[in-house]
C-alpha positions in Angstrom: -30.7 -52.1 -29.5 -30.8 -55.1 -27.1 -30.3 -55.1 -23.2 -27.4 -58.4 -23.1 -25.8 -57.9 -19.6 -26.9 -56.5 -16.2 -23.9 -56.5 -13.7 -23.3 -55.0 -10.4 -20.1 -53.7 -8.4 -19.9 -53.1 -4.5 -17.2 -50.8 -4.3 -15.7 -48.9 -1.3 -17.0 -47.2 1.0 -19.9 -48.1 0.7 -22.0 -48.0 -2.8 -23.3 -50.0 -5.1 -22.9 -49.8 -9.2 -24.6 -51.3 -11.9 -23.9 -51.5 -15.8 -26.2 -52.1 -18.2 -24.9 -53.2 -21.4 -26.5 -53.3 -24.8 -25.8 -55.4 -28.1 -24.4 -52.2 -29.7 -21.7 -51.6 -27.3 -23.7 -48.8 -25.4 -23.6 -48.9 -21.8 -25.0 -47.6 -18.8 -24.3 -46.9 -15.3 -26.2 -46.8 -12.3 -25.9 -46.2 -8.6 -28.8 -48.7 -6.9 -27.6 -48.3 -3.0 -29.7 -48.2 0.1 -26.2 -47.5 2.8 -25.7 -50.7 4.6 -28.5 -53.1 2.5 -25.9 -52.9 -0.7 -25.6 -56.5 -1.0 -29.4 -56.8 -1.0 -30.2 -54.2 -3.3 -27.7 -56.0 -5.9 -29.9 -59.3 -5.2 -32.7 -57.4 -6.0 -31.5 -55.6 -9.5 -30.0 -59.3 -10.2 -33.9 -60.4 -9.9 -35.5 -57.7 -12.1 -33.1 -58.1 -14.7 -35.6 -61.1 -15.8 -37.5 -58.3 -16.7 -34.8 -56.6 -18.9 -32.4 -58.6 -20.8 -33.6 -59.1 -24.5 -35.5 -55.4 -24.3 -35.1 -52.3 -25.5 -33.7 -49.9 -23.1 -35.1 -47.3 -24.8 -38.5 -47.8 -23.3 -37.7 -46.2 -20.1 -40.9 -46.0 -18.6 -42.3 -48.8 -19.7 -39.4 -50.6 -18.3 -40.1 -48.5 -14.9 -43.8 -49.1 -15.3 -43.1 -53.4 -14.9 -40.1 -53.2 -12.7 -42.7 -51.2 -9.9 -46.0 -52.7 -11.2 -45.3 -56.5 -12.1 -44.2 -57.5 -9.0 -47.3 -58.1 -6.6 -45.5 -56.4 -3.6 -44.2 -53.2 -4.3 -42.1 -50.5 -3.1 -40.0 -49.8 0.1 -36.3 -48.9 0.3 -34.7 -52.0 -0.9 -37.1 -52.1 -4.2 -37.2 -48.5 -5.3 -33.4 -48.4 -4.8 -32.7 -51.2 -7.4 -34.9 -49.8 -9.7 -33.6 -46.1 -9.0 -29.9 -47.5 -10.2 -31.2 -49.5 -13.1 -33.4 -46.3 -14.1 -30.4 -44.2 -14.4 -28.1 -46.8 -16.2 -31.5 -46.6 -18.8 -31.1 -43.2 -19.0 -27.2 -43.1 -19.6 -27.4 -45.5 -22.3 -30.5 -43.5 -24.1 -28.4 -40.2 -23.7 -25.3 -41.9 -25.1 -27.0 -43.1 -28.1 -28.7 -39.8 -28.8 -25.2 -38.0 -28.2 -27.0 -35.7 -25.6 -27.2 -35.2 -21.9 -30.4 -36.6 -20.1 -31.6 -33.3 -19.0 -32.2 -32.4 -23.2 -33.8 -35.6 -23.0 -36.2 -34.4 -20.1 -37.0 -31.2 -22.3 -33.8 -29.0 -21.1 -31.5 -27.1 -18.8 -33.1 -24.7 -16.5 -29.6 -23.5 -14.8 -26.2 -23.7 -15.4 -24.9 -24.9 -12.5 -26.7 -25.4 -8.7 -25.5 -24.6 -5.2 -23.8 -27.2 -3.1 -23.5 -27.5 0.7 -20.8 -29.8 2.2 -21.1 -31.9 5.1 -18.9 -31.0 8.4 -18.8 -32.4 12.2 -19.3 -36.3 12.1 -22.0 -38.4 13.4 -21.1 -37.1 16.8 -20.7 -33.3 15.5 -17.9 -31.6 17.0 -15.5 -28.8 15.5 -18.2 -27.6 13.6 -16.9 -23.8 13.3 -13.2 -24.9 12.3 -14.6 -27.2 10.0 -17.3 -24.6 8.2 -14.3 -22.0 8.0 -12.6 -24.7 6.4 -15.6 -25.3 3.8 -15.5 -21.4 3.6 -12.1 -21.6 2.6 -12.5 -24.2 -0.2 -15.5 -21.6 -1.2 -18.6 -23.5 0.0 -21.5 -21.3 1.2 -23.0 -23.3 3.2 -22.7 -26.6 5.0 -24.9 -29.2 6.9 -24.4 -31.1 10.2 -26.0 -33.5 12.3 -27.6 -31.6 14.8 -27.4 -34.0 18.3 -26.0 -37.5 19.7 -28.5 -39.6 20.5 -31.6 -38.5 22.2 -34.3 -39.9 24.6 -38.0 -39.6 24.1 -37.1 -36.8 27.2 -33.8 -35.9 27.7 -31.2 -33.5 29.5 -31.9 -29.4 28.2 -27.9 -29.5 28.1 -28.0 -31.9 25.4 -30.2 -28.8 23.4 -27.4 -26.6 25.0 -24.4 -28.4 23.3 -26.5 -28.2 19.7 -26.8 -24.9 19.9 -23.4 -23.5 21.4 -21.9 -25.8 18.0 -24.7 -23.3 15.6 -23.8 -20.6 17.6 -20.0 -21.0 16.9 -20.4 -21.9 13.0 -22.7 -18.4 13.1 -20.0 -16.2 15.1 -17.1 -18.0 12.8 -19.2 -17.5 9.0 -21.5 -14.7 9.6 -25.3 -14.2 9.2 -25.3 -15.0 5.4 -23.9 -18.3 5.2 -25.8 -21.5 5.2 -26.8 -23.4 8.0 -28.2 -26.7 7.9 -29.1 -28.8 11.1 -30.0 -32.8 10.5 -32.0 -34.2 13.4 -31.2 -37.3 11.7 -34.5 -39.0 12.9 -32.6 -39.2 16.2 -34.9 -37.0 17.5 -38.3 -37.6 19.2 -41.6 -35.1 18.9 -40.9 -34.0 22.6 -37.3 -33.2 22.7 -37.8 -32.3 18.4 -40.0 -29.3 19.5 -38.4 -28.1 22.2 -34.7 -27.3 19.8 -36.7 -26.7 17.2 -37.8 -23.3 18.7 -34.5 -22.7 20.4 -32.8 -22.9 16.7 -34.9 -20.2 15.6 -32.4 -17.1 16.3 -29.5 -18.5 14.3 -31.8 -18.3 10.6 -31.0 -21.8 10.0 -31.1 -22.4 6.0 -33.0 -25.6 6.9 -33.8 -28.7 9.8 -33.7 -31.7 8.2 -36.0 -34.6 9.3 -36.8 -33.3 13.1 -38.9 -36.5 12.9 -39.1 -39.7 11.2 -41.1 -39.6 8.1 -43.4 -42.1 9.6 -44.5 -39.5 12.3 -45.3 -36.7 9.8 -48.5 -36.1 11.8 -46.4 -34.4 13.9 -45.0 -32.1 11.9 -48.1 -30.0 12.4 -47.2 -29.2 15.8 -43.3 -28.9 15.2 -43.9 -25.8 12.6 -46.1 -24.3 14.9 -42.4 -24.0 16.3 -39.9 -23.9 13.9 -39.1 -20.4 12.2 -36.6 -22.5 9.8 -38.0 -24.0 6.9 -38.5 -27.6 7.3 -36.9 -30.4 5.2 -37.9 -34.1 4.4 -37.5 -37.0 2.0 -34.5 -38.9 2.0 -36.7 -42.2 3.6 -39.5 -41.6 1.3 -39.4 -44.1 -2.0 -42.3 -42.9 -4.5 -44.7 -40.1 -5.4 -47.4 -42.0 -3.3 -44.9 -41.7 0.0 -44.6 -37.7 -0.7 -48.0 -37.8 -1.6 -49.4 -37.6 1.9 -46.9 -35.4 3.4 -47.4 -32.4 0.4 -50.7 -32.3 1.2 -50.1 -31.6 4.7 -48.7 -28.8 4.2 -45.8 -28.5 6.7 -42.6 -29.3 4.8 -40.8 -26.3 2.7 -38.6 -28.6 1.3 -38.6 -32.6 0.4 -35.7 -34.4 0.0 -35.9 -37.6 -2.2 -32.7 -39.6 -3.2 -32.9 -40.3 -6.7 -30.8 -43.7 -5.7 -33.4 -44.9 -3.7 -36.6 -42.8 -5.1 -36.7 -44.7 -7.8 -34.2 -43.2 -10.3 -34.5 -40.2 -12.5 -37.8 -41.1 -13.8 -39.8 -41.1 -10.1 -37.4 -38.4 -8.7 -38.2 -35.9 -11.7 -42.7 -37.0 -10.9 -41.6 -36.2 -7.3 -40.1 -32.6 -8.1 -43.1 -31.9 -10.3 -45.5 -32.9 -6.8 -43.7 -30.2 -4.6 -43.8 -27.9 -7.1 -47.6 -27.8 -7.7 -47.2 -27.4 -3.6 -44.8 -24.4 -3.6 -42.4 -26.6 -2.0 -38.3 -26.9 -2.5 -36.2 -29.2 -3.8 -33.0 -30.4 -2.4 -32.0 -33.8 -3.3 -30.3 -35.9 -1.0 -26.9 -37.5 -2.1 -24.8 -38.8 0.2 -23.1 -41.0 -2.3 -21.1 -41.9 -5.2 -20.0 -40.1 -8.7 -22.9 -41.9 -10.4 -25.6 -40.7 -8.3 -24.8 -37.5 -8.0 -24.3 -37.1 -11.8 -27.8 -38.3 -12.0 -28.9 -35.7 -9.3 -27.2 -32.9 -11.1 -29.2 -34.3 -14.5 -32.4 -33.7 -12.4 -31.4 -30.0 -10.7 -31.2 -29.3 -14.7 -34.3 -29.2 -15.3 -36.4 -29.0 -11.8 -37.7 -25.3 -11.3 -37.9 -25.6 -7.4 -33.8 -27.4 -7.0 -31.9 -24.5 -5.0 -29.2 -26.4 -3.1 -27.4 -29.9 -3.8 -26.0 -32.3 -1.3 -22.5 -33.9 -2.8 -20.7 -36.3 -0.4 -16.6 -35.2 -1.3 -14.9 -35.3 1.9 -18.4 -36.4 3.9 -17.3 -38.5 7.2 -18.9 -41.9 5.7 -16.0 -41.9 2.8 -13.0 -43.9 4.7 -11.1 -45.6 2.1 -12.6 -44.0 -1.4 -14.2 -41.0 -1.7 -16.2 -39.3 -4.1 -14.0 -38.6 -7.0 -11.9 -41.8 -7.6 -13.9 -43.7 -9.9 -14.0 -41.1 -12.4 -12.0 -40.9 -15.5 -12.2 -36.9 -15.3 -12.7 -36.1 -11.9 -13.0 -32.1 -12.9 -16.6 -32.6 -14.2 -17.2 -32.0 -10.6 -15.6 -29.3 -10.0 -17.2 -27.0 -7.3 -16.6 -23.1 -7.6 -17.5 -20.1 -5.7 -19.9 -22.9 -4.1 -21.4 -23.7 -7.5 -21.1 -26.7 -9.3 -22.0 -26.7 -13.3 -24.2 -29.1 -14.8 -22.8 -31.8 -16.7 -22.5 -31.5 -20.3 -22.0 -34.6 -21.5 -23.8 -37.1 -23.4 -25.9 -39.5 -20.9 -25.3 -38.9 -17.2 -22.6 -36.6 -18.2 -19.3 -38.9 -16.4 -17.0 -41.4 -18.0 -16.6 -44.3 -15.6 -13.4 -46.0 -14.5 -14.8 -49.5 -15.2 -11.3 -50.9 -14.6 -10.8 -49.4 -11.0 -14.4 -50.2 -10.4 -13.8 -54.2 -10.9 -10.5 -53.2 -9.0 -12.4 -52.3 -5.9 -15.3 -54.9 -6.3 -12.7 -57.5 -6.0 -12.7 -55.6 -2.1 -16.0 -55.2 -1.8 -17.3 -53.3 1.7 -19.7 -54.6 4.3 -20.3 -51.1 6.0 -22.9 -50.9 8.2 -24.3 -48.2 10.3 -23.4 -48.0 13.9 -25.7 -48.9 16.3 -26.0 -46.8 19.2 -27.7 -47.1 22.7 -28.5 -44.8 25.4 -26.9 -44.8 28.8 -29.8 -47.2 30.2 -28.9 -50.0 27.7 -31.7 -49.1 25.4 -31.3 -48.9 21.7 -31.1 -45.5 20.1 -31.4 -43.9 16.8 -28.3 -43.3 15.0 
């Protein structure tokens, strides 16, 4: 078998797909995105497709091994991100061929099906306890929001206020048993990040997710010291050698890689293996498309330490499409009792709507995240 085509589609809201076909009528999808840098991830899976046309696909991680290793810069979010999609188009077209799903490929299922949480409140969270009653309702068990607006290096104690009257109501609403995740979104700075960090500790947050920028790790140290809620991290980490650093720290409970932008199934699954050998949780980030998150739910197969999947149906971001429409059987997703089952299926596990897809790449999207600025006119983390 022979790699003859590598083609991608920028489809609404904002995601990217790739197909990878073969000369015996195989193919394989991908979701290589990096949200708002979609046109220049596609640029850079059109450029390591040099690297691929004429091979086996087969040789997944020899083909991995060349995409990361034979260029003499390496790395970063745009990079990882087109070799994540192309990873998992590799790894549809192996299982398809086999007749299996990839998690038999990658030695088995260890569950049936994994938790999902479901996102509620918007990037300027409001409503939060009509909307997590709501989720209740649909039967989630838990649900995560973004924690704050924008916040200055030092800021107003009523903005801490407003975070936790919204936690407070979602709590009062859903009880003590039902998950609570708070994203500080990297909007946060170390001051202000330690400072709500102890004030969420009454409401026994399931997580906080990123209460700084991965590039200040160092002061997570400081933040645990703290924090009573366990501590999450990853999504804007590419490779082992990023989460390398921060598992030997010591002060994230659980990491967070995007196997869309972590370099596929193949680096995701070395990732999962790290934090396990650190006694640390997996929950993988996936804010995105059908394709991704069929190649998440491949991983949460087979990675001891998965407890809790992020899924984007319904998420604020999805204005136009949304998670289930390009999907010739949208029930493979199906979440119940805040479960959803791992797919059975031979490669990823979902049949494609190729024909909607070219549909909607005919549209195309140019979504951007907003930019935000505090009330002095300086810029501020969205």
């Amino acid at each position: 078998m022979k790699i003859t085509a590598i083609e991608t589609f920028i489809v609404p809201p904002r995601w990217c797909f790739v197909k990878i076909s073969t000369d015996e009528g195989i193919s394989g999808w991908g979701e290589p995105v990096l949200e708002g840098r979609a046109a220049t991830v596609a640029a850079c899976v059109e450029e390591l497709s040099d690297l691929l046309i004429g091979k086996d696909p087969g040789h997944i991680q020899d083909h991995w091994t060349v995409m990361y290793r034979g260029g003499f810069y390496r790395g970063g979010g745009i990079h990882m991100s087109a070799i994540a999609g192309i990873d998992q188009a590799l790894w549809d077209i192996k299982g398809k061929a086999l007749g299996v799903p990839v998690h038999a490929l990658l030695g088995g299922q260890q569950r049936d099906r994994i938790r999902v949480y479901s996102w509620i409140g918007g990037d300027r969270p409001g409503d939060t306890a009509r909307m997590a009653r709501d989720c209740g309702d649909r039967g989630f068990s838990a649900v995560k929001m973004n924690g704050t607006e924008e916040l200055q290096f030092i800021d107003s104690h009523a903005k801490i206020d407003a975070v936790l009257e919204r936690v407070q109501a979602i709590r009062d609403e859903m009880g003590p048993d039902f998950g609570i995740g708070v994203d500080f979104h990297g909007r946060v700075h170390r001051p202000m990040a330690k400072q709500l960090a102890k004030e969420l500790a009454p409401f026994n947050l399931m997580f906080i997710e990123e209460p700084v920028l991965s590039e200040h790790a160092e002061a997570l140290r400081e933040i645990a010291n703290h924090c009573a809620a366990p501590i999450a991290l990853g999504e804007r980490l590419y490779s082992r050698w990023d989460f390398k650093s921060v598992l030997q720290g010591g002060y994230v409970d659980i990491i967070q890689p995007d196997p869309s932008h972590s370099g596929g199934i193949t680096e995701t699954y070395r990732i999962a293996a790290m934090a396990e050998a650190h006694d640390v949780a997996l929950a993988l980030h996936c804010p995105l498309g059908p394709i991704a998150l069929a190649a998440n739910l491949q991983l949460d197969a087979v990675c001891y330490n998965a407890f809790i999947q992020e899924q984007s149906l319904g998420i604020h971001y999805n204005q136009g499409s949304d998670l289930l429409d390009y999907l010739i059987d949208p029930s493979v997703f199906e979440y119940k009792d805040g479960f959803v089952e791992i797919p059975q299926g031979p490669g990823l596990g979902i049949e494609v709507n190729e024909a909607k897809v070219r549909q909607a790449a005919a549209e195309g999207h140019r979504w951007r995240n907003p930019v935000w600025r505090h009330a002095d006119g300086s810029f501020a983390e969205w």
